[in-house]
N, C-alpha and C positions, 0 to 999 in steps of 0.2 A: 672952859677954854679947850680941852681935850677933846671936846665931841665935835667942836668946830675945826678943829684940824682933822679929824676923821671923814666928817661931811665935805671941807674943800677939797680933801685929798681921793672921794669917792667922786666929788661933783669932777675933777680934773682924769678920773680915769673914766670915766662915763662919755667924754666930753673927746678923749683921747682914742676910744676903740672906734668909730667910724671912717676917723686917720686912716688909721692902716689898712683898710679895707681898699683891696684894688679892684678899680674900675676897669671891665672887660671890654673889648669894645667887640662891633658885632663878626667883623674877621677872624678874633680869637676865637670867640662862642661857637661858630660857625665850624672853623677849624678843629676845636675839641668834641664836637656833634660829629664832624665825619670820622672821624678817630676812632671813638667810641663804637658808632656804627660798623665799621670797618672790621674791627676787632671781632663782634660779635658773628659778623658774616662771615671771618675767616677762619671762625673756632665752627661756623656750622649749624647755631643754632637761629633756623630761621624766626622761633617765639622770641630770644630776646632783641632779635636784630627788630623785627616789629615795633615791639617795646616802646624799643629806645628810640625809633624812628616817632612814634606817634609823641613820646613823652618829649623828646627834642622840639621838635615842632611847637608844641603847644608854650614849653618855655621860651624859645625864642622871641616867638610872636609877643607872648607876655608879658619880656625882657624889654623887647627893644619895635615896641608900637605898631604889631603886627606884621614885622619884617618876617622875611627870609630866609632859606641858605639856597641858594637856586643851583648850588654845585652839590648838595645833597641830595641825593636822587633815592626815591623809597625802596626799600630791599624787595627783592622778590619771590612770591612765597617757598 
């Protein structure tokens, strides 16, 4: 009887962490990409401003079905 209130109460937290997990939408994603970006170009370094431009990009698109941020504009070297 103990191991099955272990297993429901594993199966009910299993079951309960995808809950809380907030969904982004692509205006946030977008909005924390330029931030990030921003950050990096005002600190001066144009490798991570790169970076984070190419790494943004490729999560987006992979996020949210080959989308955008078309107010993201690539850093310059």
């Amino acid at each position: 009887m103990r191991s099955s209130l272990v297993l429901a109460a594993a199966a009910l937290l299993a079951l309960g962490a995808p809950l809380g997990a907030q969904a982004v939408s692509l205006d946030e994603a977008c909005g924390r990409f330029a931030s990030k970006l921003s950050a990096a170009q005002a600190a001066g370094d144009s490798q991570k401003a790169q970076t984070i431009y190419q790494e943004g990009s490729q999560r987006i698109a992979s996020r949210f079905n080959g989308a955008t941020c078309p107010n993201v504009k690539p850093p310059t070297p």
